[in-house]
LUMLUM-768467 format. One record per residue (C-alpha): x, y, z. Coordinates in Angstrom, 2 decimals, m for minus. Example, Ala and Ser with C-alpha at 12.3 -4.5 7.8 and 13.67 -1.06 7.14 Angstrom:
! LUMLUM-768467
{rec {12.30, m4.50, 7.80}}
{rec {13.67, m1.06, 7.14}}
END
This chain:
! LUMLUM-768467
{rec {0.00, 0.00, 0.00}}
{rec {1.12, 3.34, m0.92}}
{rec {1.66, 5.87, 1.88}}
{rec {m0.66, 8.70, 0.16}}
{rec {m3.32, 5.77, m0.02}}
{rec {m3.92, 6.07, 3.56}}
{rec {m5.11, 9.62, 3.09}}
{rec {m7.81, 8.56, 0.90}}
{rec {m8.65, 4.83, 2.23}}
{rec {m7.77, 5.00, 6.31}}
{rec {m9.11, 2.29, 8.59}}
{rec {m8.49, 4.56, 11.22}}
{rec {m9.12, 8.72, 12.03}}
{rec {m8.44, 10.59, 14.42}}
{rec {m10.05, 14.12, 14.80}}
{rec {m7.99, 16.48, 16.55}}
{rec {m10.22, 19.74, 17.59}}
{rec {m13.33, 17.54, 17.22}}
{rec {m16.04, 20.21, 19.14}}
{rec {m18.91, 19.54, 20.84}}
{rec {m20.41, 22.86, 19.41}}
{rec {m22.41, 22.49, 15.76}}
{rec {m21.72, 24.60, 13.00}}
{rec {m18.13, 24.86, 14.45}}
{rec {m15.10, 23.34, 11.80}}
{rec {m13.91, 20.81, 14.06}}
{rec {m17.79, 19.46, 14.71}}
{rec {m18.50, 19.15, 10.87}}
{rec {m15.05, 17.30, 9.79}}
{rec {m16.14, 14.86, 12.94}}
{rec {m19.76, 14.56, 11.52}}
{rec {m18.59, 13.71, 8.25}}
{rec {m16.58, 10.84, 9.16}}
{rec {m19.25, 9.94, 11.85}}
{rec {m22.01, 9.59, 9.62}}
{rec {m19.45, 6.71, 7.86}}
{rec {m18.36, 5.36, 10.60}}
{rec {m19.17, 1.53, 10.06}}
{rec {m16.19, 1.94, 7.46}}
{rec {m13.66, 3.03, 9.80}}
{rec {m12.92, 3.79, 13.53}}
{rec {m13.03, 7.55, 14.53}}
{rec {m11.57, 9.33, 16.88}}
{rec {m12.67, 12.30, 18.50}}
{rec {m9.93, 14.24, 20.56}}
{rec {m10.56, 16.96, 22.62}}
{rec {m9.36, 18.24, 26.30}}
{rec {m13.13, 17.92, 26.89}}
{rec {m13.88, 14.29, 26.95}}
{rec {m17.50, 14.42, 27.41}}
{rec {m18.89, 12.69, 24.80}}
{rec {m19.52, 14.23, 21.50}}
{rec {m22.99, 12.34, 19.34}}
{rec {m22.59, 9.39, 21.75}}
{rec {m18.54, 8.91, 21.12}}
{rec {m15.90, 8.77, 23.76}}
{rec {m13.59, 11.35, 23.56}}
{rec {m9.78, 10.86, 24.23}}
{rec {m7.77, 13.77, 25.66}}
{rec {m4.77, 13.24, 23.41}}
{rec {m4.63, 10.50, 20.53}}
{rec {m2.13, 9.07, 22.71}}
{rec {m4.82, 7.45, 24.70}}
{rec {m6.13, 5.85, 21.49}}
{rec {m5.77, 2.11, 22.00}}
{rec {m5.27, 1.11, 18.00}}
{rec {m3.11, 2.52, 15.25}}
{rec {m4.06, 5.73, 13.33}}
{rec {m3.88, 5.60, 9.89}}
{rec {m5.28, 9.37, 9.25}}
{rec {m4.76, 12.20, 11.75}}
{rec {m7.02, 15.48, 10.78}}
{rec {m5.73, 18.35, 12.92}}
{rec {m8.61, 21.36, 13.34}}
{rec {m6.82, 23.64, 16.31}}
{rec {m5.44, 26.51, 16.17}}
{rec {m1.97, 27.22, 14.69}}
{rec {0.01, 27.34, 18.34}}
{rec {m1.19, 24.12, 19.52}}
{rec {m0.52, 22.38, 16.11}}
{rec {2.78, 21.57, 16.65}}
{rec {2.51, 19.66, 20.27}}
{rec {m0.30, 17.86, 18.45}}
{rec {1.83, 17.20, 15.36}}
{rec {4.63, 15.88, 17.66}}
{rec {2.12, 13.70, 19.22}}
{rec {1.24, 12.35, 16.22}}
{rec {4.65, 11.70, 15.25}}
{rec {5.45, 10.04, 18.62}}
{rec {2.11, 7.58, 17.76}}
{rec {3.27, 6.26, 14.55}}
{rec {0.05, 7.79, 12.64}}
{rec {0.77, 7.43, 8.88}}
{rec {m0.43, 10.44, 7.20}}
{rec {m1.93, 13.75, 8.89}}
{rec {m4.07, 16.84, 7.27}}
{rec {m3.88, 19.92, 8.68}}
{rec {m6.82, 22.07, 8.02}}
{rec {m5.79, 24.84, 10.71}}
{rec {m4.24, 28.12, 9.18}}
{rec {m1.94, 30.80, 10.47}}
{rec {1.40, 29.59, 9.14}}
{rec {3.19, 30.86, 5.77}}
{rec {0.29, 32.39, 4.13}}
{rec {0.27, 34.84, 6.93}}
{rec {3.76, 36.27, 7.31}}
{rec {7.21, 35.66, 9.10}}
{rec {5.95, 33.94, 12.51}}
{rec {3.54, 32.38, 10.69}}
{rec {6.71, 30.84, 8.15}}
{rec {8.58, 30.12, 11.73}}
{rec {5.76, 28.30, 13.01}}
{rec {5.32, 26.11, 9.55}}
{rec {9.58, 25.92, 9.86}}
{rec {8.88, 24.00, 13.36}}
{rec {6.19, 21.79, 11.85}}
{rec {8.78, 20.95, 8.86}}
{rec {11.34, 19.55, 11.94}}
{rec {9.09, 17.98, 13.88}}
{rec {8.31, 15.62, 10.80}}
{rec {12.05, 15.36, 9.09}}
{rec {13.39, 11.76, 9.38}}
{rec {10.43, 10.49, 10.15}}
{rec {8.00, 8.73, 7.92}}
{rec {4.89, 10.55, 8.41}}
{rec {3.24, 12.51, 5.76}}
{rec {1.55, 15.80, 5.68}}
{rec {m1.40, 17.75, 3.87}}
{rec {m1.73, 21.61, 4.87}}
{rec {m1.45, 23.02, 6.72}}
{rec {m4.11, 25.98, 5.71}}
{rec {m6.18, 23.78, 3.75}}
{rec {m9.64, 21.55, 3.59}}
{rec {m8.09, 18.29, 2.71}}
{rec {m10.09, 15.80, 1.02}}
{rec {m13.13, 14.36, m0.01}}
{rec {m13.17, 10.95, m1.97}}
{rec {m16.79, 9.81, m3.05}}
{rec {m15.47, 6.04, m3.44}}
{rec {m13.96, 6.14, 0.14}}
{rec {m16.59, 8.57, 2.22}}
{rec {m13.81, 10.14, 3.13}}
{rec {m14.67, 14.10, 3.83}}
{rec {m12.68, 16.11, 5.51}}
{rec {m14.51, 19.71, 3.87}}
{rec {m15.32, 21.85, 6.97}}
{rec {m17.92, 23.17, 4.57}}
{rec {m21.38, 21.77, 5.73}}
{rec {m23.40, 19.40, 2.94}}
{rec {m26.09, 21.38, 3.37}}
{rec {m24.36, 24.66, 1.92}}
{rec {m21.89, 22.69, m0.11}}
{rec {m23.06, 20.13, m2.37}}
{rec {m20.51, 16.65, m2.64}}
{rec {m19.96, 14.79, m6.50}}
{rec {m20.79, 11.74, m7.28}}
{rec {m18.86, 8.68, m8.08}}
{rec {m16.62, 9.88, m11.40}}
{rec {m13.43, 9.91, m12.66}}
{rec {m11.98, 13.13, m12.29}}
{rec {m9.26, 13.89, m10.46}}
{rec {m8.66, 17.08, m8.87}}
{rec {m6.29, 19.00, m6.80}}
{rec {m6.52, 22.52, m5.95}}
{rec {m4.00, 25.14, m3.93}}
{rec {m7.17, 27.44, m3.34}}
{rec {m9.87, 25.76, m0.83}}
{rec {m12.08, 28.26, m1.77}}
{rec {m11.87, 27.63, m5.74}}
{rec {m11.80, 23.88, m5.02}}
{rec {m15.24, 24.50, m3.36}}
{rec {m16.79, 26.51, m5.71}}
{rec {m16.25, 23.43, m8.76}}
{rec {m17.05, 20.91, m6.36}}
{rec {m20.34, 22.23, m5.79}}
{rec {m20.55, 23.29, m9.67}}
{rec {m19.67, 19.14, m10.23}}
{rec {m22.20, 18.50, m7.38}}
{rec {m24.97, 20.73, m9.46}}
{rec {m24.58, 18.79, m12.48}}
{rec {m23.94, 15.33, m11.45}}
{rec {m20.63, 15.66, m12.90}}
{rec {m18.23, 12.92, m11.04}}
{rec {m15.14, 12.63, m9.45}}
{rec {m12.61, 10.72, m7.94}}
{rec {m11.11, 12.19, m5.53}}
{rec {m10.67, 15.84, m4.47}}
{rec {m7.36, 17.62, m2.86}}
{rec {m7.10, 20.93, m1.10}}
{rec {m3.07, 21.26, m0.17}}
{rec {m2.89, 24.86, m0.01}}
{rec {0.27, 25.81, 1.66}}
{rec {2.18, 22.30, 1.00}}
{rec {4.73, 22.05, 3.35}}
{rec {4.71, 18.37, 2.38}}
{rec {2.63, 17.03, 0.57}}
{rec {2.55, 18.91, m3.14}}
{rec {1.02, 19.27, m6.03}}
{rec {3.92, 16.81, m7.63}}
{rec {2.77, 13.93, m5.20}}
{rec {m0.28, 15.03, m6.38}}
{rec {m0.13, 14.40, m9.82}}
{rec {2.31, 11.76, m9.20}}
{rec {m0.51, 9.65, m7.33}}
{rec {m3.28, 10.78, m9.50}}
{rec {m1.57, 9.17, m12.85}}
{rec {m1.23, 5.84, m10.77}}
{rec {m5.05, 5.89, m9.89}}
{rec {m6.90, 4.00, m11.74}}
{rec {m10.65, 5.34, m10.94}}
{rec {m8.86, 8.94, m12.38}}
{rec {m9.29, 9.37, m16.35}}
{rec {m8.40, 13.21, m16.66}}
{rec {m6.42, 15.50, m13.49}}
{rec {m7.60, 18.98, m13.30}}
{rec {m5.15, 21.27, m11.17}}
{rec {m5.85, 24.87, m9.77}}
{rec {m2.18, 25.98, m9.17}}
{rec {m0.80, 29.24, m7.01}}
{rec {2.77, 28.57, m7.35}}
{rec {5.07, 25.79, m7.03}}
{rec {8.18, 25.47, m4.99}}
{rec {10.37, 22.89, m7.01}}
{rec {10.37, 24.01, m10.01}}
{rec {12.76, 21.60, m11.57}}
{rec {10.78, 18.84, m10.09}}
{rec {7.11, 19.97, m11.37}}
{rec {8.64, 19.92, m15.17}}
{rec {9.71, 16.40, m14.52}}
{rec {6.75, 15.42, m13.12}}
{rec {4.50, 17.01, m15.85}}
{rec {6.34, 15.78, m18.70}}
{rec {6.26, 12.39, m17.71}}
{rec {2.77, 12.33, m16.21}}
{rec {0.92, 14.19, m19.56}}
{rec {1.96, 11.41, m21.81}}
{rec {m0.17, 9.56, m19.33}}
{rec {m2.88, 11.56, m18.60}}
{rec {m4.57, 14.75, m19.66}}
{rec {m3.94, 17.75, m16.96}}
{rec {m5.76, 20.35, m17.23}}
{rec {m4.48, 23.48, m14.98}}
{rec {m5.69, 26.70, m14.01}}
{rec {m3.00, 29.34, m12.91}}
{rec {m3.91, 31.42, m10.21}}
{rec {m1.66, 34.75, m9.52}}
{rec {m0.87, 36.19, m13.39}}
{rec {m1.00, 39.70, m12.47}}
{rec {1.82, 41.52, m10.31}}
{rec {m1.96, 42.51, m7.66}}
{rec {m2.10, 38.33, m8.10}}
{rec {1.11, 37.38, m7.13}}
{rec {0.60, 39.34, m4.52}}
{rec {m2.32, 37.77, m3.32}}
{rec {m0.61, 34.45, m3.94}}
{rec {1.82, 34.72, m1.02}}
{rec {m0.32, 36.27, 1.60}}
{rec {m3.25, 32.97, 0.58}}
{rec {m0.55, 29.93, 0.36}}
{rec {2.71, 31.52, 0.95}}
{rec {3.80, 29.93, m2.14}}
{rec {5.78, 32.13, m5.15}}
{rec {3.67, 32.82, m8.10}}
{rec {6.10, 33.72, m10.97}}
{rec {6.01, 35.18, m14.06}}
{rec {2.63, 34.82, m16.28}}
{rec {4.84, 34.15, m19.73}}
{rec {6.54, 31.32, m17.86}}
{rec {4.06, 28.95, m16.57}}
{rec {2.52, 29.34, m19.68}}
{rec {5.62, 28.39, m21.29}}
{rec {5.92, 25.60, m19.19}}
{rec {2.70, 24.62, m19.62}}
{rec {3.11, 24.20, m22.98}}
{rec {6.56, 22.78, m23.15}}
{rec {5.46, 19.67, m20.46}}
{rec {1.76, 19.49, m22.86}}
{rec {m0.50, 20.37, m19.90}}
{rec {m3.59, 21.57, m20.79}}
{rec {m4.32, 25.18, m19.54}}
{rec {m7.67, 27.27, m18.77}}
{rec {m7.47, 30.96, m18.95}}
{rec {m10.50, 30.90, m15.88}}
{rec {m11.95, 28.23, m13.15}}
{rec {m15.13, 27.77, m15.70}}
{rec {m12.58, 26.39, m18.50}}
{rec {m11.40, 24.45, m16.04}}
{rec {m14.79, 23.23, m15.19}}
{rec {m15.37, 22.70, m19.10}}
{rec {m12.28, 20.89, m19.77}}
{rec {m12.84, 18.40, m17.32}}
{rec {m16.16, 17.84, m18.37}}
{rec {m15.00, 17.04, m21.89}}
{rec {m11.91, 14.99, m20.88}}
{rec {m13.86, 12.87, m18.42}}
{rec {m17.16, 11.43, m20.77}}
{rec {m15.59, 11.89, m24.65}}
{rec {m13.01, 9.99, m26.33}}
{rec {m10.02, 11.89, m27.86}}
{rec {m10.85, 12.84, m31.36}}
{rec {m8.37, 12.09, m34.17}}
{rec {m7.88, 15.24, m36.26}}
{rec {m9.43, 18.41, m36.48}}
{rec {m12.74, 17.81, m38.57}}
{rec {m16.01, 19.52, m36.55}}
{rec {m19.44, 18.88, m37.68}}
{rec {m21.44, 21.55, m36.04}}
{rec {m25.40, 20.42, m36.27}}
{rec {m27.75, 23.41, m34.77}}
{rec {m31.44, 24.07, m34.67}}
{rec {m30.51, 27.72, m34.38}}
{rec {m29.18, 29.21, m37.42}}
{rec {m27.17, 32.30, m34.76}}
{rec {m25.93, 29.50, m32.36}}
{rec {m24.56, 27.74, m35.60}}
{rec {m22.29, 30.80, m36.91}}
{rec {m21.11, 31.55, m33.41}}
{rec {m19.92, 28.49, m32.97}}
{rec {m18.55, 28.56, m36.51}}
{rec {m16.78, 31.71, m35.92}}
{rec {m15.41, 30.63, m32.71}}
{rec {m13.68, 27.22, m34.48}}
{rec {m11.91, 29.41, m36.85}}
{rec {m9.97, 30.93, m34.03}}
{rec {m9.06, 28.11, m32.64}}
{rec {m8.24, 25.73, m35.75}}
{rec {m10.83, 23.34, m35.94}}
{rec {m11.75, 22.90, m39.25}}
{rec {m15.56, 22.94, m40.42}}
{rec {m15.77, 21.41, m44.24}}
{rec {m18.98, 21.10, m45.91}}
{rec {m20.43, 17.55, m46.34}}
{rec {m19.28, 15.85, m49.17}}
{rec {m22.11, 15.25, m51.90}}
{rec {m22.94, 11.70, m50.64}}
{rec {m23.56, 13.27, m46.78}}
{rec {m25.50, 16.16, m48.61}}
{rec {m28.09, 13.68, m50.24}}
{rec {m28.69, 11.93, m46.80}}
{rec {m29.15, 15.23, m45.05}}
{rec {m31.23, 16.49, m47.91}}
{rec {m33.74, 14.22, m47.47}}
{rec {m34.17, 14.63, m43.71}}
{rec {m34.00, 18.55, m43.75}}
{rec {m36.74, 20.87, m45.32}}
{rec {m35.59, 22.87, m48.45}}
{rec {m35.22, 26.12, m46.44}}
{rec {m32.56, 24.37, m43.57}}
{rec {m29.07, 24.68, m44.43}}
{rec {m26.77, 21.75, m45.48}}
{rec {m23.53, 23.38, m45.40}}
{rec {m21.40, 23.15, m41.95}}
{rec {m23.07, 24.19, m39.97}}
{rec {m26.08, 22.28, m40.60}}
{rec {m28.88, 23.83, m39.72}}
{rec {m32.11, 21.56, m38.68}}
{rec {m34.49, 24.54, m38.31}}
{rec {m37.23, 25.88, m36.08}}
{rec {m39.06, 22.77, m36.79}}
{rec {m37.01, 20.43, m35.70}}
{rec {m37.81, 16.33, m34.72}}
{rec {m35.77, 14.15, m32.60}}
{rec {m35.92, 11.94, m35.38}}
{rec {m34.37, 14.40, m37.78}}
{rec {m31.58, 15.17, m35.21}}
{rec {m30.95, 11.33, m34.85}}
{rec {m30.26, 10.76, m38.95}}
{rec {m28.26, 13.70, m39.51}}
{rec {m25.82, 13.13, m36.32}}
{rec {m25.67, 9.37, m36.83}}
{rec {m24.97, 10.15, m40.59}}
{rec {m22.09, 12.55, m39.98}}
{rec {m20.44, 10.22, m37.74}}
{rec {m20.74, 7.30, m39.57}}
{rec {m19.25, 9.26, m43.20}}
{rec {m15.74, 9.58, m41.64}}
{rec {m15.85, 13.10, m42.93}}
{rec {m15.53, 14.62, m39.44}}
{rec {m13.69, 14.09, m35.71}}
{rec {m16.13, 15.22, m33.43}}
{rec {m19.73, 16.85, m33.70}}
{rec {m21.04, 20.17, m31.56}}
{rec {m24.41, 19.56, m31.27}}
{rec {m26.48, 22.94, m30.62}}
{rec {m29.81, 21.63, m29.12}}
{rec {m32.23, 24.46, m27.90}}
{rec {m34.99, 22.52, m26.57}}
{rec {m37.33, 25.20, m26.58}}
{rec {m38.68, 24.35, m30.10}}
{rec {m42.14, 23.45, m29.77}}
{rec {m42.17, 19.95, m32.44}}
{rec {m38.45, 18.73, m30.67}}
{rec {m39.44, 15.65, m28.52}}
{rec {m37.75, 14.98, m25.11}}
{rec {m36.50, 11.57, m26.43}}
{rec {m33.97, 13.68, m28.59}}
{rec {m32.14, 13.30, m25.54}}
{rec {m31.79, 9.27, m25.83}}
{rec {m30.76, 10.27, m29.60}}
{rec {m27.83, 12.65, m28.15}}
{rec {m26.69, 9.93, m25.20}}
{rec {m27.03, 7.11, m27.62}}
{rec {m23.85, 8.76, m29.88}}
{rec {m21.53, 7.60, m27.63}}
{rec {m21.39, 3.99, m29.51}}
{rec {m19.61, 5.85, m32.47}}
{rec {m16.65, 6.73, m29.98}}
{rec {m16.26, 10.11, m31.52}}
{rec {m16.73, 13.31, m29.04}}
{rec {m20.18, 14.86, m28.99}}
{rec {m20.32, 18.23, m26.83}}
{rec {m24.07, 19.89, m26.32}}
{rec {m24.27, 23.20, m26.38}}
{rec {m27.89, 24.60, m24.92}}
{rec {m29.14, 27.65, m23.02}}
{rec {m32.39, 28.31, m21.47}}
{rec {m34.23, 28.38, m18.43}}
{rec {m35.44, 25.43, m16.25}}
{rec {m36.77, 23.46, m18.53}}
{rec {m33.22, 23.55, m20.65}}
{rec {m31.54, 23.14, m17.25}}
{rec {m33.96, 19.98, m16.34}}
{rec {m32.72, 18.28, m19.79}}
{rec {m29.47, 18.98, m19.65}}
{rec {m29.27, 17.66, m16.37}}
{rec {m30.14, 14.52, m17.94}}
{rec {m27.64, 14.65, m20.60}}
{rec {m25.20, 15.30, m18.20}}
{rec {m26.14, 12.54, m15.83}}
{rec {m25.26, 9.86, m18.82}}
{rec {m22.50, 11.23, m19.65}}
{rec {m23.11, 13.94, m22.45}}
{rec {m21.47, 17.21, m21.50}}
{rec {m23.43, 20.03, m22.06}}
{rec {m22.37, 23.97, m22.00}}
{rec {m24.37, 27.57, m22.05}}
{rec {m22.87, 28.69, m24.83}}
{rec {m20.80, 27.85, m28.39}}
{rec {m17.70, 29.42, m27.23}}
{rec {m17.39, 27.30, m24.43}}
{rec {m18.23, 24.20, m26.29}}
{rec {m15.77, 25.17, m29.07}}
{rec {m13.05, 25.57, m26.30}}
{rec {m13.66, 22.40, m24.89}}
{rec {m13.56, 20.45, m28.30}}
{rec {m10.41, 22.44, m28.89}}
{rec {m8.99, 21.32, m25.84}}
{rec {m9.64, 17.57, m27.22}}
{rec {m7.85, 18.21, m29.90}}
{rec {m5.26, 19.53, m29.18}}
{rec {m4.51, 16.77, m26.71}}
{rec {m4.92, 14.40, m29.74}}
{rec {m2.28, 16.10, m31.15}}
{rec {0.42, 15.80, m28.45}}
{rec {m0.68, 11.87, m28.23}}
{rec {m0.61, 11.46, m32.25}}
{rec {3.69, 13.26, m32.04}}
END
């Protein structure tokens, strides 16, 4: 067993700063491993042992009779490190520290995450943190998020894999992914990484086998040499998708005082980036996209888009928007043109992109999409479905989840109100990603391809 595997999969937790007081951090990381609790033993550890929900509560996880595999620390930042060296002196295998006040807050804060580096050198434990939420893994129940399910929805079951510097941008997809139904696999917050990194990260991540496609909200990295190495190798694996944070001089800024990390020059992630073939959103929604794409579509093999619309606007958007990002949209050869001829009235449009019309059928959207991707003309199809046309069945959405047999990507694009938002939910649910608009579907097909690329050289 790997040592980061205990993180994820521990038969044993201990709770340090478990409170007997609700809506505090230290009662809702307890609660969430409570409410699993025939999976594991837990832990609660507090200098007040009266029990907490029923559960005897030891004074210092020194008392604990059994190994700990997982020690979650929620105090605060002075009383981490007796607690840390108590942990060290117990043999636990891997700790998370969710408390903050160390780097990211200036130079006792950076002498107080100094001490914690010490108190763990030569030793075999491993560390998440500090200044950080830690994890949640939908396979495992394992949740350490101090943010309440009831504010903060949890994924399913999925298969991407996602690490974030920023607990606060981590959040904000998970509960994006939670909205949708959009899975994952597991989900790390490592913030100030005085250990644990995002290189272990990625490093574990490309080993997992639940984990198809790593997405990776970056502040700044502190081994520099290291994190090319580790990219390189792991994006001939993988596809990584990353999201700089910090770009401006205001954001590097910002960086230091959140994570204490260095930020860097703009121009030479992005270099990197590109040199190491990581994928990389401008903004936390193409980061959202991407992952969406990677996750449920198979890589396409060149560049060839069929875009199939039932709005003629949508269509030239979208058209417009491949052009700037070289994907090329041909026309239908003759023999395609006959078959779509005969499916679309005289006054819809059989050029690319196709245009259905107003009066479109699910039937009609079936034979034109299942033609294009049997012809071989084209790589992938963007499908622009607005399901408020009044003759479109709802089972067009069995036609659109039923593409997946031709192993060619199919991205949605659709925008509308709740009835839009209560079919795409269904799309999205068997795996068909959808987005609000053609740019962002365009970007996401891009993204595809230009992964294809990298794997085809």
């Amino acid at each position: 067993m790997k040592q980061l595997d205990y993180f994820f999969n521990p038969k044993s937790v201990a709770i340090i700063g478990a409170s007997h007081t609700p809506g505090k951090l230290g009662y809702v990381v307890f609660t969430n491993f409570l409410s699993n609790i025939s999976e594991r033993m837990v832990y609660p550890i507090n200098p007040n042992t009266e029990p907490i929900l029923g559960q005897k509560v030891y004074k210092s996880i020194l008392q604990i009779p059994s190994e700990i595999d997982l020690a979650v620390i929620v105090i605060p930042a002075s009383f981490v490190p007796k607690a840390l060296s108590e942990c060290v002196k117990k043999g636990v295998k891997t700790v998370i520290i969710i408390s903050g006040g160390f780097s990211e807050t200036g130079e006792e804060g950076k002498k107080l995450e100094i001490k914690l580096k010490h108190i763990i050198k030569g030793t075999k434990v491993r560390v998440m943190g500090p200044n950080c939420l830690g994890i949640y893994d939908p396979y495992t129940n394992v949740d350490t998020l101090f943010l309440s399910r009831d504010r903060l929805g949890r994924p399913p079951q999925g298969n991407i894999g996602y690490i974030s510097q920023s607990g606060s941008v981590g959040s904000t997809i998970l509960d994006c992914l939670a909205e949708e139904q959009v899975g994952i696999s597991k989900f790390v917050s490592y913030e100030n990484g005085m250990d644990i990194n995002e290189c272990d990260l990625i490093e574990y991540l490309v080993d997992d086998k639940k984990t198809k496609v790593i997405t990776v909200f970056l502040e700044g990295v502190k081994d520099g040499k290291r994190f090319i190495h580790v990219a390189k190798k792991s994006s001939n694996k993988k596809p990584i998708i990353i999201l700089k944070g910090g770009k401006s001089e205001a954001g590097m800024k910002a960086v230091v005082s959140h994570t204490g990390s260095l930020a860097g020059s703009a121009k030479i992630y992005s270099s990197v980036f590109k040199q190491t073939n990581l994928i990389e959103a401008s903004n936390w929604v193409e980061l959202f996209d991407f992952a969406k794409a990677f996750s449920t579509q198979p890589i396409p093999k060149g560049n060839r888009i069929a875009i199939v619309t039932d709005g003629g606007g949508f269509g030239v958007l979208a058209t417009d928007e491949c052009e700037r990002h070289d994907l090329k949209t041909p026309e239908p050869s003759e023999k395609l043109k006959k078959i779509i001829r005969e499916n679309v009235p005289a006054y819809g449009s059989l050029n690319n992109p196709i245009d259905l019309t107003g009066d479109v059928t699910a039937e009609r959207y079936k034979v034109v999409l299942e033609s294009c991707l049997k012809s071989g003309e084209y790589d992938g199809i963007i499908t622009i479905t607005l399901f408020q046309v009044p003759t479109l069945e709802l089972s067009v959405t069995d036609v659109l989840i039923n593409l997946k047999t031709f192993k060619k990507p199919v991205l949605c694009c659709s925008a509308g109100g709740e009835f839009t938002k209560k079919l795409s939910r269904v799309l999205e649910k068997n795996k068909v990603p959808v987005y609000l608009t053609p740019r962002r579907a365009v970007r996401a097909m891009a993204a595809l391809v230009d992964y294809g690329k990298f794997l085809k050289r």
